[in-house]
GUKEPA-577726 format. One line per 5 residues: number of its first residue (from 1); their letters; for each residue x, y, z of C-alpha. Coordinates in nm, 3 decimals, m for minus. Layout:
% residues N
NUM = a = X/Y/Z  ...;
% end
This chain:
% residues 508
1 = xxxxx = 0.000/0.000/0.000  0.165/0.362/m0.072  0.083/0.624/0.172  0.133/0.948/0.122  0.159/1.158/0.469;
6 = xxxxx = 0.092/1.512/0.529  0.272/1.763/0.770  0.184/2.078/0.835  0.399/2.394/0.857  0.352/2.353/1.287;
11 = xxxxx = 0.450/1.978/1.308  0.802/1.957/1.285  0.907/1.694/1.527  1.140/1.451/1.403  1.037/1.220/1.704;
16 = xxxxx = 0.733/1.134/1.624  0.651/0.794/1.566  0.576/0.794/1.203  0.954/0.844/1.168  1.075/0.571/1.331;
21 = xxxxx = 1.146/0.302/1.089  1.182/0.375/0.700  0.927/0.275/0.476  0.977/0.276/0.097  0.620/0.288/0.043;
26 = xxxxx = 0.536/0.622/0.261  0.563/0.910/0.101  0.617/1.255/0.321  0.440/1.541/0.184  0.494/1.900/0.269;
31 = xxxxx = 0.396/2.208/0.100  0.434/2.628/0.099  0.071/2.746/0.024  m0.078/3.050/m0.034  m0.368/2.901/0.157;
36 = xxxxx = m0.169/2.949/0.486  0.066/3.251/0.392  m0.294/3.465/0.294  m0.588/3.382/0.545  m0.468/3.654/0.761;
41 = xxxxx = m0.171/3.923/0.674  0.118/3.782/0.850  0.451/3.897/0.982  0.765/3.865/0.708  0.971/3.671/0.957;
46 = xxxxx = 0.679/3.418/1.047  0.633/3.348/0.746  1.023/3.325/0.664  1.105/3.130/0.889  0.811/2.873/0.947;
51 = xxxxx = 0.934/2.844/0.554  1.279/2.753/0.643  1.212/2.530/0.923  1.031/2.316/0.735  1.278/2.330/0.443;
56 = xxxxx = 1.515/2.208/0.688  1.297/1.932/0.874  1.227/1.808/0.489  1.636/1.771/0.425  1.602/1.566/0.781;
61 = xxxxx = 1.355/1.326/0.679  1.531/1.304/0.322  1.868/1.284/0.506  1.731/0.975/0.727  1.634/0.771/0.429;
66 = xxxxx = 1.230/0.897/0.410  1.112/0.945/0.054  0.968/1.352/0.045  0.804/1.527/m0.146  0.870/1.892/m0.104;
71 = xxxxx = 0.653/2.174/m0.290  0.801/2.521/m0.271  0.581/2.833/m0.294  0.726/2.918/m0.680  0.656/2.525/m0.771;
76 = xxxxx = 0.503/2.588/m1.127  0.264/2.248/m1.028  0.180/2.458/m0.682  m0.175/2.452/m0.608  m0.337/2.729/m0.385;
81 = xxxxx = m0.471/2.509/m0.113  m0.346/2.189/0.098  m0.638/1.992/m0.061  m0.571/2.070/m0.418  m0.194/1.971/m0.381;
86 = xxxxx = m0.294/1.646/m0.203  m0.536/1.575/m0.490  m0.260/1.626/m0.779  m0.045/1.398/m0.573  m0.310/1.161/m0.495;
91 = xxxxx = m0.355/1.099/m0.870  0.021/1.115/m0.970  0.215/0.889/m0.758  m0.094/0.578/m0.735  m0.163/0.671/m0.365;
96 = xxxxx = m0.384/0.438/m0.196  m0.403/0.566/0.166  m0.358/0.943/0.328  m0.268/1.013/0.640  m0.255/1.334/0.862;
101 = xxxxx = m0.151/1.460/1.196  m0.407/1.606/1.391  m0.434/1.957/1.320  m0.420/2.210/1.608  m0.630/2.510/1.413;
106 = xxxxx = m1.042/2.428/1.376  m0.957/2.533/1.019  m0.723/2.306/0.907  m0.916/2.022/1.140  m1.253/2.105/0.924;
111 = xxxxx = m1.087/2.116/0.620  m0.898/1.796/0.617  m1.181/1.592/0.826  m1.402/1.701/0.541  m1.135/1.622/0.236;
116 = xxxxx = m1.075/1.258/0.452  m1.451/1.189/0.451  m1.518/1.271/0.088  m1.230/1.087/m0.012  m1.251/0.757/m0.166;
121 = xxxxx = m0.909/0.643/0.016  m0.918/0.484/0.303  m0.756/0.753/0.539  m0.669/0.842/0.936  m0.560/1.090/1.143;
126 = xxxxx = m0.275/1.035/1.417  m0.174/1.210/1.744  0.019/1.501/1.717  0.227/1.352/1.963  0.264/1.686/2.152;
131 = xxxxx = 0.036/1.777/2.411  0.045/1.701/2.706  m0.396/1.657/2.712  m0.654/1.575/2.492  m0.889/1.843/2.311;
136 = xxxxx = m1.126/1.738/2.530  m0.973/1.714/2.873  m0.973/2.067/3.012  m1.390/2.021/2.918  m1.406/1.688/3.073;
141 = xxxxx = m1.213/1.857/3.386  m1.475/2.145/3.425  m1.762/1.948/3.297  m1.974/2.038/3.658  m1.779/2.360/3.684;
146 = xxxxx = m1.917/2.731/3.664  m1.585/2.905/3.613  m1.332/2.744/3.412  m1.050/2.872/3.659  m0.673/2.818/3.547;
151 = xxxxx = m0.565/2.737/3.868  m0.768/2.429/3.997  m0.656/2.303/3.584  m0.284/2.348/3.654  m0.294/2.209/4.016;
156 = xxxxx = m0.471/1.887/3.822  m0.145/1.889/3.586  0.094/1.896/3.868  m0.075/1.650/4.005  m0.131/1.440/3.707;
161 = xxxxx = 0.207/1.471/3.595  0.394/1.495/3.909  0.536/1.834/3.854  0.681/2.026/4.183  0.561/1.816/4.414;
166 = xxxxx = 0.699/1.632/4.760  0.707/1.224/4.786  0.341/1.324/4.954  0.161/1.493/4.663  0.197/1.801/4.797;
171 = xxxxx = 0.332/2.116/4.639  0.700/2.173/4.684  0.793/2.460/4.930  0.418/2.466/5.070  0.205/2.594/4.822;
176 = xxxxx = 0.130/2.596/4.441  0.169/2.922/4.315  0.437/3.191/4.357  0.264/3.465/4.150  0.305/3.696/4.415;
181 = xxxxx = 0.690/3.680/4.411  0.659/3.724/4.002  0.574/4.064/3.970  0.881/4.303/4.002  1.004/4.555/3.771;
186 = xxxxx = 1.320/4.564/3.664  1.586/4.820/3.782  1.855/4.718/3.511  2.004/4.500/3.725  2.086/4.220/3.631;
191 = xxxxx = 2.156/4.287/3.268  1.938/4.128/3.005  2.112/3.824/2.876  2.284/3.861/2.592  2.032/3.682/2.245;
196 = xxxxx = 2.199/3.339/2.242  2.000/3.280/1.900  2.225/3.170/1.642  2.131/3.406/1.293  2.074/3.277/0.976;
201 = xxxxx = 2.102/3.394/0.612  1.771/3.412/0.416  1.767/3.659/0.183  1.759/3.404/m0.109  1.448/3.222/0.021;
206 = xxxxx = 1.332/3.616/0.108  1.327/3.675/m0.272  1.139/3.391/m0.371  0.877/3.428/m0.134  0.813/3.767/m0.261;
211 = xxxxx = 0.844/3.707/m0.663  0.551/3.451/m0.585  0.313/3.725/m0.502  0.309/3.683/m0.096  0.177/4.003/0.094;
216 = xxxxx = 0.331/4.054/0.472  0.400/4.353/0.693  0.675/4.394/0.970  1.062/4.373/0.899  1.162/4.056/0.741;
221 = xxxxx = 1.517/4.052/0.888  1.641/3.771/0.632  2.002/3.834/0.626  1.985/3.752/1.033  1.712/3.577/1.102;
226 = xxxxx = 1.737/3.461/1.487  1.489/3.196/1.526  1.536/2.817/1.532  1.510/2.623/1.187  1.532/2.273/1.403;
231 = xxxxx = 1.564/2.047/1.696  1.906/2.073/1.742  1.898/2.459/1.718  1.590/2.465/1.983  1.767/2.245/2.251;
236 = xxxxx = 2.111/2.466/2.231  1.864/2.761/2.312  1.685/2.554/2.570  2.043/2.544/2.749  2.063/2.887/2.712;
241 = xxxxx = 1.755/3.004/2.849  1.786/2.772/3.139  2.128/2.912/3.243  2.115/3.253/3.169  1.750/3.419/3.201;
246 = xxxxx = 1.553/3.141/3.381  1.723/3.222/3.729  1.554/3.586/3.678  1.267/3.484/3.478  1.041/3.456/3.801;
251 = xxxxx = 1.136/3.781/3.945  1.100/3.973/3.635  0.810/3.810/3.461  0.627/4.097/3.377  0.838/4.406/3.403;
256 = xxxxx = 0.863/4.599/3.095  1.159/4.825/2.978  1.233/5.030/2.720  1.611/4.937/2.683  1.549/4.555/2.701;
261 = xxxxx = 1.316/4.379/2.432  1.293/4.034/2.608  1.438/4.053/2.970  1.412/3.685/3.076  1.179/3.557/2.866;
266 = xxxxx = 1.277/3.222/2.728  1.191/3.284/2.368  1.102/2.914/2.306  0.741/2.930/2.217  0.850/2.957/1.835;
271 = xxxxx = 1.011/2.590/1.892  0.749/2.494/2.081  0.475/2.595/1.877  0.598/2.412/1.588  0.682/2.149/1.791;
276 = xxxxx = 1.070/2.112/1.775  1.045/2.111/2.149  0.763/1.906/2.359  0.637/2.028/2.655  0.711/1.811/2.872;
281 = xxxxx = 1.114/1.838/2.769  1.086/2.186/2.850  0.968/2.117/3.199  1.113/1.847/3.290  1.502/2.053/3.240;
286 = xxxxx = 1.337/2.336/3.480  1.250/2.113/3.721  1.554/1.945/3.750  1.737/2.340/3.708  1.594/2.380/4.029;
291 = xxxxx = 1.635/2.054/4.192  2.009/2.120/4.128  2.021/2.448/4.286  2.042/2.629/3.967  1.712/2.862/3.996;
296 = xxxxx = 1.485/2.916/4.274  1.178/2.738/4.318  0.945/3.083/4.240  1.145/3.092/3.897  1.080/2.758/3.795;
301 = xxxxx = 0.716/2.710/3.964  0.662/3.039/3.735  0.796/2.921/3.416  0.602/2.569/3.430  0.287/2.729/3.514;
306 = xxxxx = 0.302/2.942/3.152  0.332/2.560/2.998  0.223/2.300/3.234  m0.067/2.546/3.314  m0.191/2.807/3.073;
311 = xxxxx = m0.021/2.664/2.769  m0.212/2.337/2.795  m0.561/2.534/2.940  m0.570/2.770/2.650  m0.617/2.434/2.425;
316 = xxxxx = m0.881/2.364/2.588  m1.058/2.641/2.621  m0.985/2.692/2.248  m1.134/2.308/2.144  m1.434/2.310/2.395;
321 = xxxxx = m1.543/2.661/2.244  m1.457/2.665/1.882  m1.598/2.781/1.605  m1.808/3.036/1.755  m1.519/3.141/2.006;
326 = xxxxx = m1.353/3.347/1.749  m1.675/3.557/1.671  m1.773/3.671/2.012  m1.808/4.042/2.135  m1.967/4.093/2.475;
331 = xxxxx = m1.875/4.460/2.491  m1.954/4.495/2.125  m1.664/4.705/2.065  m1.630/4.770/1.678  m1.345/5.103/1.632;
336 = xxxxx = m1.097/5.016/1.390  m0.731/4.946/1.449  m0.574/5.295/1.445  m0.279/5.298/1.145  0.007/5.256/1.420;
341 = xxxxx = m0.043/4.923/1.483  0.125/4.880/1.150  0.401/5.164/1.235  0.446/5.187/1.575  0.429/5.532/1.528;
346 = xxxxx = 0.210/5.692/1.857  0.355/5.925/2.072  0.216/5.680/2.366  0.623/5.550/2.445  0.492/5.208/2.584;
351 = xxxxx = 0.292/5.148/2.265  0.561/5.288/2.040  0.774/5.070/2.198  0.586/4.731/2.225  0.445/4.761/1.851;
356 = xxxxx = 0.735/4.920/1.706  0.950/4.607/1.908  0.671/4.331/1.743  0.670/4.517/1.408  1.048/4.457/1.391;
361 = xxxxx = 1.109/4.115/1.594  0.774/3.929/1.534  0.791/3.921/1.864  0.688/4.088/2.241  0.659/3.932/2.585;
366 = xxxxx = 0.340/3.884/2.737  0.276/4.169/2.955  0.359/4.414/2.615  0.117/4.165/2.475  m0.165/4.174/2.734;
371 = xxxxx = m0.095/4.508/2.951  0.026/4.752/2.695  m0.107/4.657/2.342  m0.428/4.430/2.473  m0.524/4.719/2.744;
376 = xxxxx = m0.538/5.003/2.484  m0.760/4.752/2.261  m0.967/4.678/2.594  m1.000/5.065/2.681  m1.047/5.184/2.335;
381 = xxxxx = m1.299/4.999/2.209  m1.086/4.835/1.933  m1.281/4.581/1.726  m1.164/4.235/1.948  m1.186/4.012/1.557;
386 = xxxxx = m0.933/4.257/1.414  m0.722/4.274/1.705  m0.712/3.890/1.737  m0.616/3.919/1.333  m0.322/4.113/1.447;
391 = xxxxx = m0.182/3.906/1.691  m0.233/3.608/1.497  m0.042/3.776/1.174  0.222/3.988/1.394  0.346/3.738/1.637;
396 = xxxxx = 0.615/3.432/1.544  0.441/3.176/1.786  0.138/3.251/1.714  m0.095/2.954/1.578  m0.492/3.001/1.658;
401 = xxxxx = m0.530/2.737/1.908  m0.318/2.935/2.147  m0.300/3.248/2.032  m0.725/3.300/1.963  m0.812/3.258/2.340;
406 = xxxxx = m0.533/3.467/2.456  m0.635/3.753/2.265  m1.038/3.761/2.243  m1.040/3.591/2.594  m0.806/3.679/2.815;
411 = xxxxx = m0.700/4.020/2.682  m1.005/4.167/2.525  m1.309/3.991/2.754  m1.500/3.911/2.472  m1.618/3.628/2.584;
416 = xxxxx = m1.791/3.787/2.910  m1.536/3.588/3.115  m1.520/3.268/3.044  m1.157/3.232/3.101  m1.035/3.543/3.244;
421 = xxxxx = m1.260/3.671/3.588  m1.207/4.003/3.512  m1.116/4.230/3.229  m0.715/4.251/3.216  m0.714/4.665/3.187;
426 = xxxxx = m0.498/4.915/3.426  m0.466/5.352/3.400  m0.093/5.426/3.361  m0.021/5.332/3.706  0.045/4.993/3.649;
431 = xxxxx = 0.244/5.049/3.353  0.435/5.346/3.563  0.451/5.075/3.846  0.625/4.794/3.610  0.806/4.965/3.350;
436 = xxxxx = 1.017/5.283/3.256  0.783/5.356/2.963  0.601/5.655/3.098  0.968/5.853/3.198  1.043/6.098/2.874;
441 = xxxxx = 0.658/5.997/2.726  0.489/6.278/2.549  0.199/6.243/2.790  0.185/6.288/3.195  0.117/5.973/3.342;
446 = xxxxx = m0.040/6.193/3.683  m0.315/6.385/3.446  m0.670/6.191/3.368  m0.747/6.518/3.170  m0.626/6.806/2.968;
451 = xxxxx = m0.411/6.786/2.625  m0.107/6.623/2.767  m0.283/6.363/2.993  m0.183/5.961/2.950  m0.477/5.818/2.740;
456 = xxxxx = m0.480/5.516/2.917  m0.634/5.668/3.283  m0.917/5.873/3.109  m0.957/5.565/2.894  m0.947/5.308/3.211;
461 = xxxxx = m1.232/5.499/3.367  m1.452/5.556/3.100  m1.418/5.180/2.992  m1.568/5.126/3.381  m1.833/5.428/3.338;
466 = xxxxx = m1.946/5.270/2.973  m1.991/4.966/3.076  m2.105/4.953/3.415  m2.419/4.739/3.335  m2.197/4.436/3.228;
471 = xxxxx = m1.928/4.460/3.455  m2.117/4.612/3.834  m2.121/4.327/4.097  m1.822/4.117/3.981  m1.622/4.025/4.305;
476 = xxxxx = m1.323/4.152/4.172  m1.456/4.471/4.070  m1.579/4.626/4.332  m1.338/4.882/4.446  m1.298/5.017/4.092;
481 = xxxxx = m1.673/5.127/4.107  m1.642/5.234/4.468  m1.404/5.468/4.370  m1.601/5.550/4.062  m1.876/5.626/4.292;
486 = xxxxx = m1.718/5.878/4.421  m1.643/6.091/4.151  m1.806/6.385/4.072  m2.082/6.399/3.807  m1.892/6.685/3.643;
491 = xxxxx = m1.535/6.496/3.697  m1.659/6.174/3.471  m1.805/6.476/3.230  m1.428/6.596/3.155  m1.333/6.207/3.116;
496 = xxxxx = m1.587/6.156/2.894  m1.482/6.462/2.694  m1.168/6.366/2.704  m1.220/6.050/2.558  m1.417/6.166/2.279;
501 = xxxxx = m1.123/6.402/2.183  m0.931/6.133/2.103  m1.173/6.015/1.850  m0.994/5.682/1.624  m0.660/5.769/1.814;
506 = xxx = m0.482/5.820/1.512  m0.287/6.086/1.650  m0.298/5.933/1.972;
% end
């Protein structure tokens, strides 16, 4: 029987069981298609270099003895979608069985469940391998739940997994969470690691990818592009990250800084995402950093959480909600991006800096991601579909599964809370309070009103004032409107003024 197998762009994990014997009558496919590079406007250097890590994971495969069959995005035989290309191939090479990986987007999942069923082949679909759940678990978990809370998931992992934990079952150094110890900002000591990302030369694939007619925004960076291309690459930054930010990673979690573009952050999620690295790699090495002595148990307890924890909770949230997840609105909040999302060009210095850093990197951490950028969406009203279209296009690690619930969920509340308890929105205190962004800003941090005032405080309190109805008697609310009680009826007038000054804050 000849097989042909498909892999996707985000399945690059040369330890997956299909790979572990050679079979002469298996044929790997793997193609660059305009159906992935055009359903949303992506990033140059996501799209470079999910393009290059597959070219390489292709000469891998070859390398071991697998027969591939590679189509390029300038392939004159190129079809425009996955489904066309498997069909040409299909007829071509006398297939008599496909097989797939199980997709991690509800796109792809539809599309290929409904190309499998109409297609007289007999056909399958196979683990991903990855995950450390099921689609369905996190559902199964909260099944006789109200609130889908993150915590009472991630103790389950720890648990399940035996993560952190004494001989007992209990958590290690008395309790399970050391958020509380997470939040510092940084004073500029100690210095921001220096990027232990090995560059690579692209410029030729760069070229190609443009003469076919691809569309992209951001800065392509193709004669250095610093992200992994494979396994190997991801484990040497692994080390890395494990000796020279993890240590600080807890501490500094979510400071922000001007003169740092990263801090402590691991920058793994690219590798993980595409699965060069498994989770459960990835903890088990901070675990063991810290049963050495190497990191403190608040830095590692911190780090696990993002993957043990949210990483695996997002999934869920994503499968047990999806398709309608994506369309929801609860504050039906419809303004338009404003045209420096695609500049960074706002004389606001922490957006200037966290969009101008994403516009050139493909990347930001995720308190630029959910404090700066997400909290001016919240505030302003942005349209939550076209901000999650951002993210998804702007970001390197982004892939819907983990990126959709993150944005419309956690950051923008558009699901009315069903993952996040509260709207994730601040005034310029909090930035103040964990960054340097607001020293040298064109706008006073200390001013709610008046031409120079920060945006984001008359912002936070209208946002409260507008939407009182949905948001009065939430536990977690309750001081905000206490203190909005007490302003005066003429005081929420000038914020309300002040707000509609701003208009589509183009020249915010």
């Amino acid at each position: 029987m000849k097989t042909l197998r498909l892999i996707l762009g985000d399945q690059l994990n040369p330890q997956h069981g299909w790979f572990a014997k050679r079979d002469p009558d298996v044929l790997y496919v793997m193609m660059e298609v305009r159906q992935e590079t055009d359903y949303v406007l992506h990033h140059a250097q996501k799209i470079l270099a999910i393009f290059a890590a597959m070219r390489d994971f292709a000469g891998q495969l070859t390398a071991a003895g697998h027969r591939v069959r590679y189509i390029a995005i300038d392939d004159a035989d190129n079809r425009p979608s996955l489904t066309a290309n498997v069909d040409h191939l299909i007829a071509n090479h006398a297939i008599e069985r496909f097989e797939y990986q199980a997709p991690d987007e509800w796109r792809l999942d539809r599309q290929l469940a409904d190309y499998a069923r109409a297609l007289h082949l007999p056909t399958a679909m196979v683990d991903s391998e990855h995950f450390l759940t099921a689609r369905e678990d996190a559902a199964e978990l909260f099944a006789d739940r109200q609130h889908w809370l993150m915590e009472h998931f991630y103790r389950h992992m720890r648990s399940r997994h035996r993560v952190l934990l004494q001989d007992d079952g209990r958590p290690l150094g008395g309790q399970w969470n050391f958020d509380h110890d997470n939040r510092k900002p940084w004073p500029g000591l100690p210095h921001e690691p220096a990027d232990w990302r090995q560059g690579h030369d692209h410029r030729a694939l760069w070229r190609r990818i443009q003469a076919a007619g691809v569309t992209s925004f951001g800065e392509p960076n193709a004669g250095d592009l610093r992200w992994p291309l494979n396994r190997s690459e991801a484990l040497t930054y692994l080390d890395a990250f494990i000796e020279h930010a993890l240590p600080y990673f807890g501490t500094y979690q979510d400071a922000l800084s001007y003169r740092a573009s990263r801090l402590f952050h691991s920058l793994l999620s690219f590798a993980l995402n595409t699965k060069m690295l498994g989770p459960h790699e990835v903890i088990a090495r901070a675990e063991a950093a810290f049963r050495d002595g190497s990191i403190p148990l608040a830095a590692a307890e911190g780090f696990i959480r993002q993957i043990l924890g949210w990483r695996e909770y997002v999934r869920g949230v994503y499968w047990a909600n999806m398709p309608g997840y994506a369309v929801l609105n609860f504050f039906d909040h419809h303004r338009p991006l404003p045209p420096w999302f695609w500049t960074g060009q706002t004389r606001m210095r922490c957006l200037a800096h966290s969009i101008g850093q994403s516009l050139e990197q493909a990347y930001a951490h995720h308190i630029q991601r959910l404090m700066v950028i997400g909290n001016f969406g919240l505030l302003a009203g942005l349209d939550p579909a076209a901000l999650h279209r951002w993210y998804l296009g702007v970001y390197i690690d982004a892939f819907e599964w983990v990126e959709l619930p993150n944005t419309l969920g956690m950051s923008q509340f558009a699901d009315g809370g069903r993952l996040a308890t509260k709207p994730y929105v601040s005034s310029a205190a909090y930035v103040d309070r964990m960054s340097d962004y607001c020293k040298g800003c064109h706008y006073d941090k200390r001013e709610r009103t008046g031409p120079r005032a920060c945006p984001f405080n008359a912002l936070y309190w209208n946002f409260f004032d507008r939407h009182r109805p949905q948001l009065e008697g939430r536990p977690r609310l309750s001081m905000v409107f206490r203190q909005l009680d007490r302003m005066s009826p003429s005081a929420l007038s000038e914020l309300r003024q002040k707000v509609v000054s701003l208009g589509d804050f183009e020249e915010v």
